[in-house]
C-alpha positions in Angstrom: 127.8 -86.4 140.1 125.1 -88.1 138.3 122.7 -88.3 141.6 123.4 -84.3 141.2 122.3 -83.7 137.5 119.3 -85.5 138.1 118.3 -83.3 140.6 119.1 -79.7 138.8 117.2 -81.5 135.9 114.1 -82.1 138.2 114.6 -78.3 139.7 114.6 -76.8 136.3 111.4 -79.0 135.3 109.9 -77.5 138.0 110.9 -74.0 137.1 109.8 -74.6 133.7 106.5 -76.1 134.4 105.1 -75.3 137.4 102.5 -77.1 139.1 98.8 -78.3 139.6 96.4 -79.3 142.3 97.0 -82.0 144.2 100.7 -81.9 143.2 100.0 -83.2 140.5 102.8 -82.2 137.3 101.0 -80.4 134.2 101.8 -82.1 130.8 101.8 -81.7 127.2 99.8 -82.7 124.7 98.3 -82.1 121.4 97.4 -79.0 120.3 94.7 -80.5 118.2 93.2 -82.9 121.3 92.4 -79.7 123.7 88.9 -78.5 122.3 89.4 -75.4 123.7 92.2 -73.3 125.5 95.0 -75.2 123.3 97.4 -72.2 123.8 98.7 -74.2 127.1 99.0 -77.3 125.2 102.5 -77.5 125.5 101.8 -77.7 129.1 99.0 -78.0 130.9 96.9 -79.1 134.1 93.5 -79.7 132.1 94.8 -83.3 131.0 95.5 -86.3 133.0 98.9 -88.1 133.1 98.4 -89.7 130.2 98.5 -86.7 128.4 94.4 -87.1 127.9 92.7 -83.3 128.2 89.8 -83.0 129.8 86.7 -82.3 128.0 86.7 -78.1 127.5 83.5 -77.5 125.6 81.4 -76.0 127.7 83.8 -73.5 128.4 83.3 -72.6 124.7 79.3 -73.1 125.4 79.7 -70.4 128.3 81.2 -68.1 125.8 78.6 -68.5 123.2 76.2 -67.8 126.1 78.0 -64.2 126.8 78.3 -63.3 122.9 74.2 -63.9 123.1 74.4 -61.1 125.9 75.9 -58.9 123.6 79.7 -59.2 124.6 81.9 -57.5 122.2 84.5 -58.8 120.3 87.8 -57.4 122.1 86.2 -58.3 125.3 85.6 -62.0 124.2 89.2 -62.7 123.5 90.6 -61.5 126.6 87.6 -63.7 128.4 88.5 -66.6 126.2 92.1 -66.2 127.6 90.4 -65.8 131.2 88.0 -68.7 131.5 91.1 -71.0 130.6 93.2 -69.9 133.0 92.5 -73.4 135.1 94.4 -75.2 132.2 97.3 -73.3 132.9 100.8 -74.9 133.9 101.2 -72.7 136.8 97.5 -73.5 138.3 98.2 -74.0 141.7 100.7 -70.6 142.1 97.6 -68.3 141.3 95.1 -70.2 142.0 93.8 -71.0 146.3 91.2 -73.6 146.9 89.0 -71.5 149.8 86.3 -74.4 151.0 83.1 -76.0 149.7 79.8 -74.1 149.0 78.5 -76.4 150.4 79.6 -79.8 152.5 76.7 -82.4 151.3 77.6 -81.5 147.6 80.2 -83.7 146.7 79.8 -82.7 142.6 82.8 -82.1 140.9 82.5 -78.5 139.8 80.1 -75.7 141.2 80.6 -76.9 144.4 84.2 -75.0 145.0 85.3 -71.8 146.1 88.8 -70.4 145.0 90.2 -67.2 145.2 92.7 -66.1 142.0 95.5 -63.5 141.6 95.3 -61.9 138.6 98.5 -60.3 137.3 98.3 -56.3 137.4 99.4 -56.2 133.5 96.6 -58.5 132.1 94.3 -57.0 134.5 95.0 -53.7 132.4 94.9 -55.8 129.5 91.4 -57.1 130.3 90.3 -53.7 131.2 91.4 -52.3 127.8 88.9 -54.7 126.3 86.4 -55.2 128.5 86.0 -52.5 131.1 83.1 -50.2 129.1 79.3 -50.2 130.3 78.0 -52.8 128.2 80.6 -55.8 128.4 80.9 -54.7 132.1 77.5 -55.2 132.7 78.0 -58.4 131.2 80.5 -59.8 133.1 78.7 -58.0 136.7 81.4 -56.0 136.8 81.5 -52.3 138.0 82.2 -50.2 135.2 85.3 -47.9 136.0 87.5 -46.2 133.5 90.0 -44.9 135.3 90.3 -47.9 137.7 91.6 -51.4 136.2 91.7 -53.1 139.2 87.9 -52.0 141.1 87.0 -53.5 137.3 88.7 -56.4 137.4 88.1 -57.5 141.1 84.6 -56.8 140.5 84.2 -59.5 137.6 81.3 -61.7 138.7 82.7 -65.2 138.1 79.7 -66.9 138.0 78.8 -64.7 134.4 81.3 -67.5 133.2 79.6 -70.2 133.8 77.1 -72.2 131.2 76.2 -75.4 133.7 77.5 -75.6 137.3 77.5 -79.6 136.8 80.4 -79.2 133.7 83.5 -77.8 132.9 82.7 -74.2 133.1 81.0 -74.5 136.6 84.6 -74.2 138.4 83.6 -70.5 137.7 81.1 -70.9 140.0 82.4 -69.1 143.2 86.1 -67.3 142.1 87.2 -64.1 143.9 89.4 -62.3 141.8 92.2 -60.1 143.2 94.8 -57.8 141.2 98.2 -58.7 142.5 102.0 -58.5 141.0 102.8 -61.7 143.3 102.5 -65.5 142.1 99.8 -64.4 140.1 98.0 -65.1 136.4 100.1 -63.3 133.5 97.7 -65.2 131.1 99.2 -65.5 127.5 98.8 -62.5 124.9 95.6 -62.2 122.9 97.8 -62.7 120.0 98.2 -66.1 121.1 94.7 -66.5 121.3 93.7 -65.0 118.6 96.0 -67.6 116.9 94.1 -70.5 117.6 91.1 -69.2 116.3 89.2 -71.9 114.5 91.6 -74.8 116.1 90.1 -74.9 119.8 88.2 -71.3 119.7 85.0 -70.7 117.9 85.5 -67.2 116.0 83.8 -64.3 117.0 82.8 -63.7 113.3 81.4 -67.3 113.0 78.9 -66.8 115.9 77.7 -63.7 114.4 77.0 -66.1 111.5 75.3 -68.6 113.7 73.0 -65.8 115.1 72.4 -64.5 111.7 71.1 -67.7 110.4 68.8 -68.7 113.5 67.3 -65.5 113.0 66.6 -66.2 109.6 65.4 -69.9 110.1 62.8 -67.4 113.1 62.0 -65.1 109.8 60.7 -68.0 107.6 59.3 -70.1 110.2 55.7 -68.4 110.4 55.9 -67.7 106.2 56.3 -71.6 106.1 52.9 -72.0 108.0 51.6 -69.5 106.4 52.2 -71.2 103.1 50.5 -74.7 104.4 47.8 -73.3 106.0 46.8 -71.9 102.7 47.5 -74.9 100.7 45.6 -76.9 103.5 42.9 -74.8 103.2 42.9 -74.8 99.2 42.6 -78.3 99.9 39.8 -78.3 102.2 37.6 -76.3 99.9 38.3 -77.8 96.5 36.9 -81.1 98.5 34.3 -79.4 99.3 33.2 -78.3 96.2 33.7 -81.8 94.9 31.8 -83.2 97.0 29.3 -80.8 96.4 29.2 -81.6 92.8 
C-alpha cells in the first residue's frame, strides 16, 4: 500500500511538472533569483538541481537590442514571453533537439538546432501583437494578416539572439511550427506584464534609456564646443601677455 502511494505521488509530480533535457526534473525557485523569465519560477528547467537559475541577462540584452529596431510595445511582451520559453517546466514536450550546426563546435549555445511546437492559441496571441509590417520585419517574419500561422512559422529565430556564445544564442537555429499537440501554451501576457520591473526591464524605462543617450549625443559636441573656446580664450590671452 505504501510502495503504491509513492508511485501515484511520483506520476502526479510528473503530470504536474513535466520535464527537461536530459531527463533532468525542472525545479523551483525564487522568484527574485531568475533575472529574467521569473514567471516559471515556481518551476523551471533554467536552474540546476540546486534550485540555482542560470544566468538569463542576455536574453533581456537581446530584447533591448529589438526595442533599438524599433519593436513595439505589444509585440515586446509577447517576445519576452517567447524568448523564455526554454525555462519552461514542460521544455522537453515542445521542444526537439535536431543536430549540431556544426560538429567541431562544441560551444554551449549557438551551436544547436531545435525545432519548437508552438501552441495554435499563443500563436494567435503573438500574431495579435506582433504580426504588422514593422515588428514583422523585425522579427524576419512574413507579414500576413489574415494568416497567424505563415507569421508565426516564419519568425526568424536568430532576430532573438544578442551573442551566440550566451544565453540568448540557443535562438540561434529554432524552427518554429504551429501545432495543437505537446506544444508551447506559454503563460498570458498578464503574467508577464506582472513581473515588470522584477525580472523584465519595462518597455517605458527603455524608452527612457534611449531618451537620455540621445541627450548625453545632443550635449556632447556643445561640450567641445564650449572648451575649444575656452582653450582658445586661453591661447590668445597668453599671447597677448606675452606680447606685452
Amino acid at each position: 500500500m505504501r510502495l503504491l502511494l509513492v508511485v501515484i505521488a511520483l506520476c502526479l509530480v510528473g503530470q504536474v511538472y513535466g520535464k527537461c533535457f536530459a531527463d533532468r526534473n525542472p525545479v523551483p525557485v525564487g522568484v527574485t533569483t531568475m533575472d529574467m523569465c521569473c514567471w516559471w519560477h515556481e518551476s523551471t528547467c533554467c536552474a540546476n538541481v540546486n534550485g540555482v537559475s542560470a544566468n538569463l541577462t542576455n536574453f533581456q540584452t537581446a530584447l533591448d537590442d529589438l526595442f533599438q529596431e524599433g519593436l513595439s510595445q505589444q509585440c515586446y511582451y509577447q517576445v519576452a514571453n517567447l524568448i523564455c520559453a526554454f525555462c519552461s517546466p514542460d521544455q522537453a514536450d515542445f521542444i526537439t533537439f535536431t543536430g549540431l550546426l556544426d560538429k567541431n563546435d562544441n560551444s554551449l549555445f549557438g551551436n544547436r538546432g531545435y525545432t519548437m511546437r508552438i501552441c495554435s492559441d499563443y500563436c494567435s496571441d503573438i500574431a495579435r501583437a506582433c504580426n504588422n509590417p514593422s515588428d514583422a520585419a523585425i522579427l524576419g517574419a512574413t507579414y500576413s494578416p489574415l494568416n497567424s500561422a505563415l507569421f508565426c512559422e516564419s519568425i526568424k529565430s536568430k532576430t532573438l539572439v544578442d551573442d551566440k556564445n550566451k544565453v540568448s544564442g540557443i535562438w540561434e537555429a529554432v524552427v518554429f511550427r504551429v501545432s495543437d499537440f505537446n506544444c508551447f501554451e506559454a503563460v498570458s501576457v498578464q503574467s508577464v506584464k506582472s513581473e515588470v520591473g522584477v525580472c523584465l526591464v519595462p518597455y517605458e524605462d527603455l524608452q527612457i534609456e534611449v531618451k537620455s543617450d540621445s541627450a548625453a549625443s545632443t550635449l556632447a559636441p556643445v561640450s567641445l564646443f564650449i572648451t575649444m573656446v575656452v582653450m582658445f580664450s586661453s591661447f590668445v590671452v597668453g599671447m597677448f601677455v606675452r606680447t606685452c
